[in-house]
DRENPA-3360 file (N, C-alpha, C; in nm, 2 decimals, always signed):
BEGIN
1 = XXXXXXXX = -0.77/+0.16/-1.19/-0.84/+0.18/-1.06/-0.78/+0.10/-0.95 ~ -0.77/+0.19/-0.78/-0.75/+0.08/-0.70/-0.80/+0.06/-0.59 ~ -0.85/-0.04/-0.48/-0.93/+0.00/-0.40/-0.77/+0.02/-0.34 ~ -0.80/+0.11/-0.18/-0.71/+0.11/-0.11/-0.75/+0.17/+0.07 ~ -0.69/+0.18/+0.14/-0.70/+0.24/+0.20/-0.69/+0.38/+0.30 ~ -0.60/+0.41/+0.17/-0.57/+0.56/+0.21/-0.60/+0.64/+0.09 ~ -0.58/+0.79/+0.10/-0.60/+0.82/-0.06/-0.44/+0.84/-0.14 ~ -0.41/+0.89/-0.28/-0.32/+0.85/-0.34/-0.20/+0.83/-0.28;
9 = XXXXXXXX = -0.22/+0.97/-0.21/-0.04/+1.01/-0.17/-0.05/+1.04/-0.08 ~ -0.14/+0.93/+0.02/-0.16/+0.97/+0.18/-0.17/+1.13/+0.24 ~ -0.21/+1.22/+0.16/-0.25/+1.37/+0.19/-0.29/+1.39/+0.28 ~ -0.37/+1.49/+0.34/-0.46/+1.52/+0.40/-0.60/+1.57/+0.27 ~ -0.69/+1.54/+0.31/-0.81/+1.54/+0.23/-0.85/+1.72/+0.18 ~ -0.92/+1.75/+0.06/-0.87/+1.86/+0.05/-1.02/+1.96/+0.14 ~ -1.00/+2.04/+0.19/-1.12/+2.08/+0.30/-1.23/+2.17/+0.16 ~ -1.30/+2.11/+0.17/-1.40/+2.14/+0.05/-1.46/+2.30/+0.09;
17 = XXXXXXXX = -1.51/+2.30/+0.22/-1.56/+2.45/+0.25/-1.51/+2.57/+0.21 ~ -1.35/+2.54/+0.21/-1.24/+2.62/+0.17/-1.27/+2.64/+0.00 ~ -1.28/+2.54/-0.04/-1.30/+2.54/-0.24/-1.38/+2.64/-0.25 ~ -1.50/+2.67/-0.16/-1.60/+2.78/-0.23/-1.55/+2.91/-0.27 ~ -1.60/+2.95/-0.35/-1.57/+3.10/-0.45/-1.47/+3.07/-0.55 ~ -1.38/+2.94/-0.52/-1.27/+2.96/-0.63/-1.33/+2.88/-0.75 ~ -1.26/+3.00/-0.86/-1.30/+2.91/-1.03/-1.23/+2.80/-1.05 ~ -1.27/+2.75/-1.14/-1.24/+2.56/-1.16/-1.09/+2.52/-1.19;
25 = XXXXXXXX = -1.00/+2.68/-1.27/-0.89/+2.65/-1.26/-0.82/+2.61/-1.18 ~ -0.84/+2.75/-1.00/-0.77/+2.74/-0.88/-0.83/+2.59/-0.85 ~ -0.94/+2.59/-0.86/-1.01/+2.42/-0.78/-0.89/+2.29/-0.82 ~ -0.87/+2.31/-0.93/-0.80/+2.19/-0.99/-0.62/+2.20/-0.98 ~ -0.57/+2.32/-0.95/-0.48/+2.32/-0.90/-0.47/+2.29/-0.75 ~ -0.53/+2.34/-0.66/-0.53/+2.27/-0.52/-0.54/+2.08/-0.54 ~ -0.62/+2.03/-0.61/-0.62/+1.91/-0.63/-0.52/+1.85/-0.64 ~ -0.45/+1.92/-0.78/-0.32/+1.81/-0.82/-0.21/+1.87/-0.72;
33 = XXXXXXXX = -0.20/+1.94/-0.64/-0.16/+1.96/-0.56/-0.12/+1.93/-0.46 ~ -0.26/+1.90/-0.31/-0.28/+1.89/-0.23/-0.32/+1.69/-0.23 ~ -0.36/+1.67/-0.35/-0.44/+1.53/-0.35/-0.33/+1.43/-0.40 ~ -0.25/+1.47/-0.55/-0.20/+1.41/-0.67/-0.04/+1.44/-0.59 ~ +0.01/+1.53/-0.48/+0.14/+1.55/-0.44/+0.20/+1.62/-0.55 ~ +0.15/+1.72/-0.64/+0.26/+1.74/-0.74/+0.27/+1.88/-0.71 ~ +0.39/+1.92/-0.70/+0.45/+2.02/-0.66/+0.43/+2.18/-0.76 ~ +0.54/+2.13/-0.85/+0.62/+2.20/-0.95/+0.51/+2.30/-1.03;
41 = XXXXXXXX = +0.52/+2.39/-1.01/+0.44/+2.49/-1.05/+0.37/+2.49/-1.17 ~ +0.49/+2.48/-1.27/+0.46/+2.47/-1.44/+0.38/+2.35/-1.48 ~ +0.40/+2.26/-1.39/+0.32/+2.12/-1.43/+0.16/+2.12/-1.38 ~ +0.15/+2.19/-1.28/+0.03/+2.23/-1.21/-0.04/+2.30/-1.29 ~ +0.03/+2.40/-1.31/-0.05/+2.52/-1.44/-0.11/+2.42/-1.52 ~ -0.02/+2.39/-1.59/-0.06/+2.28/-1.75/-0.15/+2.17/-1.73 ~ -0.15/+2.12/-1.58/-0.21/+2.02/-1.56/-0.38/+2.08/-1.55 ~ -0.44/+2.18/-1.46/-0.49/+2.25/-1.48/-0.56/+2.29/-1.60;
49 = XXXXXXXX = -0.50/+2.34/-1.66/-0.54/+2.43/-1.81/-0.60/+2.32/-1.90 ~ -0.56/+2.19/-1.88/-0.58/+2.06/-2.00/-0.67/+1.95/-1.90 ~ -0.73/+2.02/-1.83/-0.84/+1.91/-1.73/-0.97/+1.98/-1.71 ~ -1.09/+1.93/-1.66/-1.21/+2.00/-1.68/-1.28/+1.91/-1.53 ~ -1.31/+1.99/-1.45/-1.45/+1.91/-1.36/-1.58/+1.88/-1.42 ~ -1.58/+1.78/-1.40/-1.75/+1.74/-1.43/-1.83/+1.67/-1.30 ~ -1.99/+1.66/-1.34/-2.02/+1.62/-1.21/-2.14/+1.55/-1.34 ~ -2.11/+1.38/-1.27/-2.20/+1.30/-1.34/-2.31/+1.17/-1.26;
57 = XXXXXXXX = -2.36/+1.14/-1.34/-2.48/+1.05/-1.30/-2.47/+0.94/-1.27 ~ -2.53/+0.89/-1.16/-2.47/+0.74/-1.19/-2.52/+0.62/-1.28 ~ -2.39/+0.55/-1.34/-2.45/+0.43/-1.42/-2.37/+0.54/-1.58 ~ -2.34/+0.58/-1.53/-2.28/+0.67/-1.65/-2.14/+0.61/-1.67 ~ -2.12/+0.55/-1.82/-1.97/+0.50/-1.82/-1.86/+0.57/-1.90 ~ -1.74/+0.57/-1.79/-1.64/+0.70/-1.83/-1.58/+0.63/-1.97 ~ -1.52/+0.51/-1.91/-1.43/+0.39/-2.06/-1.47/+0.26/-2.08 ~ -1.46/+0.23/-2.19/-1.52/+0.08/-2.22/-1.39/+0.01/-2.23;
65 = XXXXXXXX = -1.43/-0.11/-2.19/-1.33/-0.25/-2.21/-1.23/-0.21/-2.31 ~ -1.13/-0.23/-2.35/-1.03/-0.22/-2.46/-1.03/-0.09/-2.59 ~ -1.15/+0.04/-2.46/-1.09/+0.16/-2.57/-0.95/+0.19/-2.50 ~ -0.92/+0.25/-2.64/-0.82/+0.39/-2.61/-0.84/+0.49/-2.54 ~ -0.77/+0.48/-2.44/-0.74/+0.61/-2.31/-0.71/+0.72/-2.39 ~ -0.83/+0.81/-2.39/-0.75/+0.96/-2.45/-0.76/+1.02/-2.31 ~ -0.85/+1.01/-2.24/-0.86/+1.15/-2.08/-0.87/+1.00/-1.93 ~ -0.80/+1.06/-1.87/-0.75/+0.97/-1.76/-0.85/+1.07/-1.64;
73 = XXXXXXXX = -0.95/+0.96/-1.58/-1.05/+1.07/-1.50/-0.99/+1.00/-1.39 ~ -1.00/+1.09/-1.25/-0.98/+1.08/-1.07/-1.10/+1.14/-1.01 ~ -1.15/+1.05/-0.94/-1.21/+1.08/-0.84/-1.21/+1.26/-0.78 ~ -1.32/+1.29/-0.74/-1.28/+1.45/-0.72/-1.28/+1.47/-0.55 ~ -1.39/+1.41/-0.56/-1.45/+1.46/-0.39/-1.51/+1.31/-0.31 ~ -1.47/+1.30/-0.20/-1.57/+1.20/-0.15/-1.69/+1.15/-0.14 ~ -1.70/+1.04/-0.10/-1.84/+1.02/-0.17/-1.90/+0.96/-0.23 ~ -1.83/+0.99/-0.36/-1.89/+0.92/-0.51/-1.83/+0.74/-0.51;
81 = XXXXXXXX = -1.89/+0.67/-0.59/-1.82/+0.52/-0.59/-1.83/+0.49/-0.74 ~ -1.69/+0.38/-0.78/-1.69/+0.39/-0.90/-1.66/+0.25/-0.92 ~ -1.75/+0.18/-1.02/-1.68/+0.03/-1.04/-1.63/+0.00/-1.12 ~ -1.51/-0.09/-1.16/-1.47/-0.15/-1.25/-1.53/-0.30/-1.27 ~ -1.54/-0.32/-1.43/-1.55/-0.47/-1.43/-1.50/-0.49/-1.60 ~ -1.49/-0.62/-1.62/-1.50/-0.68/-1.77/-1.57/-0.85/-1.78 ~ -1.60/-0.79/-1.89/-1.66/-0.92/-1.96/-1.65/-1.07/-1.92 ~ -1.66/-1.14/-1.92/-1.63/-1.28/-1.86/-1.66/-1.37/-2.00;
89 = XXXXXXXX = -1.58/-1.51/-2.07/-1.62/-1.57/-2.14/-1.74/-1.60/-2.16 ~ -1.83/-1.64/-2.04/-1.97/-1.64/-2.05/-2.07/-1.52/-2.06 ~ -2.04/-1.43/-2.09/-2.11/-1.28/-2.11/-2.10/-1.23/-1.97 ~ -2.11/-1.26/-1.84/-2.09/-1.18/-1.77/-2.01/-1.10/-1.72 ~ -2.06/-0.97/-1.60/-1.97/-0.85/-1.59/-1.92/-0.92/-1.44 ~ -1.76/-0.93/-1.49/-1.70/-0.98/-1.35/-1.64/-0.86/-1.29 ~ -1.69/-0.82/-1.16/-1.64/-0.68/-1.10/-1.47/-0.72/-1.06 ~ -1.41/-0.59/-1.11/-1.25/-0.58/-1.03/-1.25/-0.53/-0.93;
97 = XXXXXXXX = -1.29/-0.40/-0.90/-1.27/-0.31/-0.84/-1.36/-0.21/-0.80 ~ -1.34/-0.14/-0.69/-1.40/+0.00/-0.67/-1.30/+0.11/-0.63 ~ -1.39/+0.21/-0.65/-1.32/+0.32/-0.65/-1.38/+0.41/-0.54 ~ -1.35/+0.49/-0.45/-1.42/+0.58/-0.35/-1.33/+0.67/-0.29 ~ -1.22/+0.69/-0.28/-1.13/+0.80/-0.27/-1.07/+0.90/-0.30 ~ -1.08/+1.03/-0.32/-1.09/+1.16/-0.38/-0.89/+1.14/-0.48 ~ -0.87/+1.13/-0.53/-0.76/+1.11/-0.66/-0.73/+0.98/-0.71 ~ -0.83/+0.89/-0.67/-0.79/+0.74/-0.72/-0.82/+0.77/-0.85;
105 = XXXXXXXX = -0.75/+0.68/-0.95/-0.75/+0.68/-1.12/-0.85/+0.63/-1.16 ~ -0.96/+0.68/-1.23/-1.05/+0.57/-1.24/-1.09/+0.49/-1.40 ~ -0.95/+0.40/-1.43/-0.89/+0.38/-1.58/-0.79/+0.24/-1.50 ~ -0.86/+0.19/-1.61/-0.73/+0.03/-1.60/-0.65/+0.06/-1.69 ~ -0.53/+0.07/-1.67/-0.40/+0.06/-1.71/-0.31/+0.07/-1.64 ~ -0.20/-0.04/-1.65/-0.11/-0.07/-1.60/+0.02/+0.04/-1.65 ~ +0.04/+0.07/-1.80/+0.15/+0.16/-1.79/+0.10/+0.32/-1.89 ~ +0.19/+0.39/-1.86/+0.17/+0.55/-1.87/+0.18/+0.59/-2.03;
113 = XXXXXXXX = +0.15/+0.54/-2.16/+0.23/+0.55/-2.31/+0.13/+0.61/-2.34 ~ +0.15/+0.63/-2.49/+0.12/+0.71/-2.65/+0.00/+0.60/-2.63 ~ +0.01/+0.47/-2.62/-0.11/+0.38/-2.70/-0.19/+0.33/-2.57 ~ -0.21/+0.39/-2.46/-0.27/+0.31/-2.33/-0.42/+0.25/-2.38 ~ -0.49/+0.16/-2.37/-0.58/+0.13/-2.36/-0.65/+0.03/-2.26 ~ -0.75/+0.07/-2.22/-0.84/+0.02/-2.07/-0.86/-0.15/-2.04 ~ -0.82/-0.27/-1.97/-0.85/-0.34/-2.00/-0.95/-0.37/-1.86 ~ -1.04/-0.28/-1.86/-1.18/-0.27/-1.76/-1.28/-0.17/-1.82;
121 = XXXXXXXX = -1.42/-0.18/-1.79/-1.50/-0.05/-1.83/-1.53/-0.03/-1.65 ~ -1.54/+0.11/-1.69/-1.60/+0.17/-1.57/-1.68/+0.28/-1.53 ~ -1.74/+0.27/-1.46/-1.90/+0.29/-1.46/-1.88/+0.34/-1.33 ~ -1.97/+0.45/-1.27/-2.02/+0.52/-1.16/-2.16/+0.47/-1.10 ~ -2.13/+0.42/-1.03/-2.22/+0.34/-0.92/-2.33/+0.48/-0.88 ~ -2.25/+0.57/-0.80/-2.36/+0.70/-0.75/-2.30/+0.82/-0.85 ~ -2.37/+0.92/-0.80/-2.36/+1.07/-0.88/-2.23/+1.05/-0.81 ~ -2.11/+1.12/-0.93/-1.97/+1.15/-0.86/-1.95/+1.28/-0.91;
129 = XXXXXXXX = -1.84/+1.35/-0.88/-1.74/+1.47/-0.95/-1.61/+1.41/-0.99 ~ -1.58/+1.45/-1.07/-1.47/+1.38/-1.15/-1.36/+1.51/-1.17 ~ -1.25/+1.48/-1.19/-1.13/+1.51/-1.25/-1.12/+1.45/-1.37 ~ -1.14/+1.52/-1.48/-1.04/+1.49/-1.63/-0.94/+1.54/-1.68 ~ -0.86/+1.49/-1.71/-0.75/+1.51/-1.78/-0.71/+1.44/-1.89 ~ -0.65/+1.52/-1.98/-0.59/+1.49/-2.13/-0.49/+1.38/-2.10 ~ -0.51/+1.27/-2.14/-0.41/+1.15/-2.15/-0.29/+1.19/-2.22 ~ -0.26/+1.23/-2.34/-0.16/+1.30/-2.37/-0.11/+1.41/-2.32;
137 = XXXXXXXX = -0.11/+1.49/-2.21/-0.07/+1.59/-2.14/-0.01/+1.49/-2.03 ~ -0.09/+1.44/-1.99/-0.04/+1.37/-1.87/+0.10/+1.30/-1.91 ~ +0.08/+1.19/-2.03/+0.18/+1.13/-2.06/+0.33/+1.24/-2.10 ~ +0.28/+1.36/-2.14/+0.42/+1.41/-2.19/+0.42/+1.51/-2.03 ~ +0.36/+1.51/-1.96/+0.42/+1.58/-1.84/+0.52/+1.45/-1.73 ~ +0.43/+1.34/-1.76/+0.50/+1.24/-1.74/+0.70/+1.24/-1.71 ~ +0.73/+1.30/-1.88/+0.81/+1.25/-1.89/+0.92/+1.39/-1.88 ~ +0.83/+1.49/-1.85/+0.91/+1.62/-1.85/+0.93/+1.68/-1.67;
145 = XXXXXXXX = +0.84/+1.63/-1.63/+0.78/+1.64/-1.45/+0.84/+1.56/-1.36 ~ +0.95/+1.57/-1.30/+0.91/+1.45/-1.18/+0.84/+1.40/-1.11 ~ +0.77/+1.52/-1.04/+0.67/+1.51/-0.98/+0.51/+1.45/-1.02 ~ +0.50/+1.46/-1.14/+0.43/+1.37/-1.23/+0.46/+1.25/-1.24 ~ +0.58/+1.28/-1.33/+0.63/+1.11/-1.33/+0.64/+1.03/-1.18 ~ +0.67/+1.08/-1.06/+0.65/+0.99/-0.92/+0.50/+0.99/-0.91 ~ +0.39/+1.06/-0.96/+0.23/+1.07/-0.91/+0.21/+0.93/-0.99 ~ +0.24/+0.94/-1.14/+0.19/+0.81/-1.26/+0.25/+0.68/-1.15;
153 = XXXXXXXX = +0.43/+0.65/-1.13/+0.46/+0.57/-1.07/+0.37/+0.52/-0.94 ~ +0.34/+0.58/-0.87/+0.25/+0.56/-0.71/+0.16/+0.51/-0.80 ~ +0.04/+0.56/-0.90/-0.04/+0.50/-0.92/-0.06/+0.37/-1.00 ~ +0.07/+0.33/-1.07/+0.14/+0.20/-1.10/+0.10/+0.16/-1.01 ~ +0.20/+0.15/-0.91/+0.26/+0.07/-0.81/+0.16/+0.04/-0.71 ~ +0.03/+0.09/-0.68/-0.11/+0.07/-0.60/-0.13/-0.02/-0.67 ~ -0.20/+0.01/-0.86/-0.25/-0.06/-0.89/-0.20/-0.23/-0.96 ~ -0.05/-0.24/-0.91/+0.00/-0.38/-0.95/+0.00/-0.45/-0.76;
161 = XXXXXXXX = -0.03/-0.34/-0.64/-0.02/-0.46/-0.56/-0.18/-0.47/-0.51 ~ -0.26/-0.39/-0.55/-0.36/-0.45/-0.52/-0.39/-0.56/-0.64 ~ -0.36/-0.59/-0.73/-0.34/-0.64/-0.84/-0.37/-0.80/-0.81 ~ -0.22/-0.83/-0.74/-0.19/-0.93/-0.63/-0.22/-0.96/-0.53 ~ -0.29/-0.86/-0.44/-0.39/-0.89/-0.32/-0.52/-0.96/-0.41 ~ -0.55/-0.85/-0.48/-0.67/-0.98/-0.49/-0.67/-1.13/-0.59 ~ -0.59/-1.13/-0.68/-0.55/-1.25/-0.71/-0.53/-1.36/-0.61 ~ -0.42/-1.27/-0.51/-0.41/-1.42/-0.40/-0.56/-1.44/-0.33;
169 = XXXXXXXX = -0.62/-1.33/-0.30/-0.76/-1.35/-0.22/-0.89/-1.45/-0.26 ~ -0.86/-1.43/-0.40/-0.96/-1.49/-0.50/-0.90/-1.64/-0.50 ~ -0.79/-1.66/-0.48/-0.74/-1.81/-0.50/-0.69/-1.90/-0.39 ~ -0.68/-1.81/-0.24/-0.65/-1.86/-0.16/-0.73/-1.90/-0.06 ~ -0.86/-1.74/-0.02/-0.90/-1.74/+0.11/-1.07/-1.84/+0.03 ~ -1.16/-1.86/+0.18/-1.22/-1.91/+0.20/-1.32/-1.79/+0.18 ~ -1.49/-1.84/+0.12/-1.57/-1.70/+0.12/-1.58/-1.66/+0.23 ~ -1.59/-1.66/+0.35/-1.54/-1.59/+0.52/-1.46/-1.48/+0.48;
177 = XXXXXXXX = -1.29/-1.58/+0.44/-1.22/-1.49/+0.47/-1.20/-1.37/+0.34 ~ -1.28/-1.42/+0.21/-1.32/-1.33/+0.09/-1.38/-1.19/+0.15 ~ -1.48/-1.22/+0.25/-1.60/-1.10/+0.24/-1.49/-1.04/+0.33 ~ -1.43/-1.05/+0.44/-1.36/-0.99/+0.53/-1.27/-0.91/+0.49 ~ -1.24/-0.93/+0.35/-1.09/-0.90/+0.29/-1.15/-0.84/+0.19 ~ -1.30/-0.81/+0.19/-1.34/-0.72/+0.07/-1.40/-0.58/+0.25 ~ -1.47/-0.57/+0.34/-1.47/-0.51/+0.43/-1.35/-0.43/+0.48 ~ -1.20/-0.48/+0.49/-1.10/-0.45/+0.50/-1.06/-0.35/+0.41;
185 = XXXXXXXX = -1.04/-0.41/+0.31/-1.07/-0.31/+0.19/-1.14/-0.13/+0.16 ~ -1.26/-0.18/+0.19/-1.37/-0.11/+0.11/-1.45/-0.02/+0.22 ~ -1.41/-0.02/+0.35/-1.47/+0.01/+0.46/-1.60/+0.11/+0.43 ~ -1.59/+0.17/+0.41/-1.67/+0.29/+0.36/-1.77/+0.31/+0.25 ~ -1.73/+0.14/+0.18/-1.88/+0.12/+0.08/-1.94/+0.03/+0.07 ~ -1.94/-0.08/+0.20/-2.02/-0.20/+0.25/-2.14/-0.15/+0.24 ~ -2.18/-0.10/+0.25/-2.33/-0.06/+0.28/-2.44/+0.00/+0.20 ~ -2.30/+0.06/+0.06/-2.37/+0.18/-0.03/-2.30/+0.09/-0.16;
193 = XXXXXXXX = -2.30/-0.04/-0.19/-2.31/-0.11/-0.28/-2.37/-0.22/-0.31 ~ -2.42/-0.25/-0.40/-2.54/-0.39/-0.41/-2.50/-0.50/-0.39 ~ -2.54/-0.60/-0.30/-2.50/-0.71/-0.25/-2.50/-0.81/-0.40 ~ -2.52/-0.82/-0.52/-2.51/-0.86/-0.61/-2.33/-0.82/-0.63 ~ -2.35/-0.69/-0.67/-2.16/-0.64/-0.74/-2.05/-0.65/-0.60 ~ -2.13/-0.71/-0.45/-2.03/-0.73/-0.41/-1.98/-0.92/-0.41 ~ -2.08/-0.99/-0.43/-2.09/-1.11/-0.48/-1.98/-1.12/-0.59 ~ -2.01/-1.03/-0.70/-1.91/-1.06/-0.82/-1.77/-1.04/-0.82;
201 = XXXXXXXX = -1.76/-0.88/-0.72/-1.64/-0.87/-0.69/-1.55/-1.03/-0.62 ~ -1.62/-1.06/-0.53/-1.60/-1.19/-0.47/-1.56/-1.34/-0.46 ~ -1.65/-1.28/-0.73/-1.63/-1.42/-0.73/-1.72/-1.56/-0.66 ~ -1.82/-1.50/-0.63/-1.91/-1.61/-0.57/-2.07/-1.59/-0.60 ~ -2.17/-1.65/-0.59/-2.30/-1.61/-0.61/-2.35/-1.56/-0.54 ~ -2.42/-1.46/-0.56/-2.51/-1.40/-0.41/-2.57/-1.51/-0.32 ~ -2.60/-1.60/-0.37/-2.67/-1.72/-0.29/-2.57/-1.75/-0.17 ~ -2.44/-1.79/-0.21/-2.33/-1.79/-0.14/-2.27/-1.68/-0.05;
209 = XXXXXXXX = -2.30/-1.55/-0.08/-2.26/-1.44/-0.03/-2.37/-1.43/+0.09 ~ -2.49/-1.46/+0.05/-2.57/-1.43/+0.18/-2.56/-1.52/+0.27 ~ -2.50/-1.66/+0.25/-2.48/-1.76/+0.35/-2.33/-1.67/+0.42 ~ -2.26/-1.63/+0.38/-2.13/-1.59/+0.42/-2.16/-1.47/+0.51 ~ -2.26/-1.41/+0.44/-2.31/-1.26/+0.57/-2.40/-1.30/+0.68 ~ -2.44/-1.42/+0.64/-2.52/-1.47/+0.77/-2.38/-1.53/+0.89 ~ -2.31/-1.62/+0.84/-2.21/-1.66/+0.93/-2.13/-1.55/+0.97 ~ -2.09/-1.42/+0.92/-2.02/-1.27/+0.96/-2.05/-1.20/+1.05;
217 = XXXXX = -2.27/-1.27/+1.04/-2.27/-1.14/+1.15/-2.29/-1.23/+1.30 ~ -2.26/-1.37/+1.26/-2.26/-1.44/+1.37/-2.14/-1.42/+1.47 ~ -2.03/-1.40/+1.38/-1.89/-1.40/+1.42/-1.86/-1.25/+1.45 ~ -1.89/-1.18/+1.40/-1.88/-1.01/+1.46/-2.01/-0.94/+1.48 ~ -2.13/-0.97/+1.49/-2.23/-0.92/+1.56/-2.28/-0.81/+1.47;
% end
């Protein structure tokens, strides 16, 4: 998963009004299309044919901590918010990440293989629509696609530099400049996430976090 600021492949967003009347095949080909940048006809087809829309609940979790990736889900439509987190030595759930942009990956892994497994669970904050797809389709279009293979790479390559944004953020900035750099971020789900999972994302106690929103709104009104 990554937060970011644009969606995958800087697209234009796909006009949903337009989606009505079409069956779930055409739906899903506009997607990996228009969303995922993948061109190539045959890969679209296949991509397509071995993926399914769903529309789920929230609090509903797609992957657990250290399963095996069989189906690699994306975000479908705007909207929805998806969180990542894992375990902590002390039993708690340390948030990574969120998700809210129509093709973001919503699966921790860093590379594309036969043996991928998640090292996040994640969990749907609100009702979302989802994109699924067969993990082994993906992986062997992967390697027969370019246009696949560049969609997998982009999604690498998001999720190793947000990777390092928040690493440095978490070890460098001050809680000020934490919350600012989660706002920056997340524009669009300050408001529609619980001031607890944004505390954790943060790395700080809510106790802390509410001193830090008091000083925020002193400084930006």
């Amino acid at each position: 998963m990554t937060g970011n600021k644009s969606m995958v492949n800087g697209k234009p967003k796909i006009n949903q009004d337009a989606m009505e009347g079409l069956n779930e095949t055409q739906e899903l080909k506009i997607f990996y299309q228009r969303i995922m940048g993948i061109r190539e006809e045959t890969a679209v087809q296949e991509l397509a044919e071995h993926s399914e829309l769903l529309k789920l609940k929230a609090k509903t979790i797609l992957l657990k901590e250290n399963d095996k990736v069989d189906r690699i889900h994306f975000l479908y439509k705007a909207g929805g918010i998806v969180k990542a987190y894992y375990d902590t030595r002390k039993g708690k759930k340390q948030i990574h990440c969120f998700a809210y942009l129509p093709g973001e990956p919503l699966v921790g892994i860093m590379n594309i293989d036969k043996n991928m497994t998640s090292f996040v669970t994640t969990e749907l904050v609100t009702d979302c629509e989802i994109v699924s797809a067969s993990a082994d389709d993906i992986y062997r279009l992967s390697r027969e696609s370019v246009d696949v293979a560049l969609a997998c790479t982009r999604m690498q390559g998001i999720s190793s530099i947000r990777e390092f944004e928040y690493e440095k953020m978490i070890l460098s900035y001050n809680p000020l400049k934490r919350y600012e750099y989660f706002v920056e971020t997340y524009p669009e789900i300050v408001d529609k996430v619980s001031k607890k999972e944004i505390a954790s994302y943060l790395n700080m106690t809510p106790e802390s976090l509410s001193r830090v929103l008091k000083k925020y709104k002193e400084l930006h009104g």
